[in-house]
C-alpha positions, 0 to 999 in steps of 0.5 A: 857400369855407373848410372849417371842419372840427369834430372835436368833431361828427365825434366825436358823429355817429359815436357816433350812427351805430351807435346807435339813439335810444330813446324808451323807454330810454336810449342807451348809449355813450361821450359825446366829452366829460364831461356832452356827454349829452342827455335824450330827449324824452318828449313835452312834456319839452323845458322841464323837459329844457332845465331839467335839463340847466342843473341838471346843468351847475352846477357846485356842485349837480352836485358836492353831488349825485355826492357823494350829500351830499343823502342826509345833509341831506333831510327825508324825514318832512316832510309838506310836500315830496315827502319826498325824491324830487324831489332823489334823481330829480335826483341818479340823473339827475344821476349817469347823464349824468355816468357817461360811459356814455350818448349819451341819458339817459330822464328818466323819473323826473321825468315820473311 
């Protein structure tokens, strides 16, 4: 049998072995690759984290919202939309699992 060696996951199980996975706050570390961050699941979060993470992995909506562009461009007095909040939760979210700072990311703000 052939041996497929994989350093990309020797890379991530040993990021994992000294962390511990928290449902209530997110892992520190140093993801193998840029944007290589998970969400942590919030019970029934799996779609809206797989959706987020499609968000996060789009390439102009991720360069738009690291460049905190939206700031200048949302209607935050409209009374029809969530005044803002909605795509500044993105963006925080967008700009923790790009910061090269986390294994797993709490996407708290988007379960409230």
């Amino acid at each position: 049998p052939v041996s497929i060696f994989n350093p990309l996951a020797v890379k991530i199980r040993s990021n994992f072995q000294n962390s511990l996975i928290s449902r209530h706050d997110s892992t520190h570390g140093t993801p193998p690759v840029p944007g290589a961050c998970g969400l942590v699941n919030l019970g029934n979060t799996c779609y809206i984290n797989s959706a987020l993470q499609c968000l996060s992995h789009t390439p102009m909506l991720r360069a738009y919202l690291l460049s905190n562009m939206q700031r200048l461009e949302v209607n935050a007095a409209n009374s029809l939309g969530t005044k803002g909040k909605l795509v500044e939760e993105l963006a925080l979210l967008i700009q923790k699992l790009w910061s090269n700072q986390y294994l797993c990311v709490l996407p708290i703000g988007f379960k409230r």
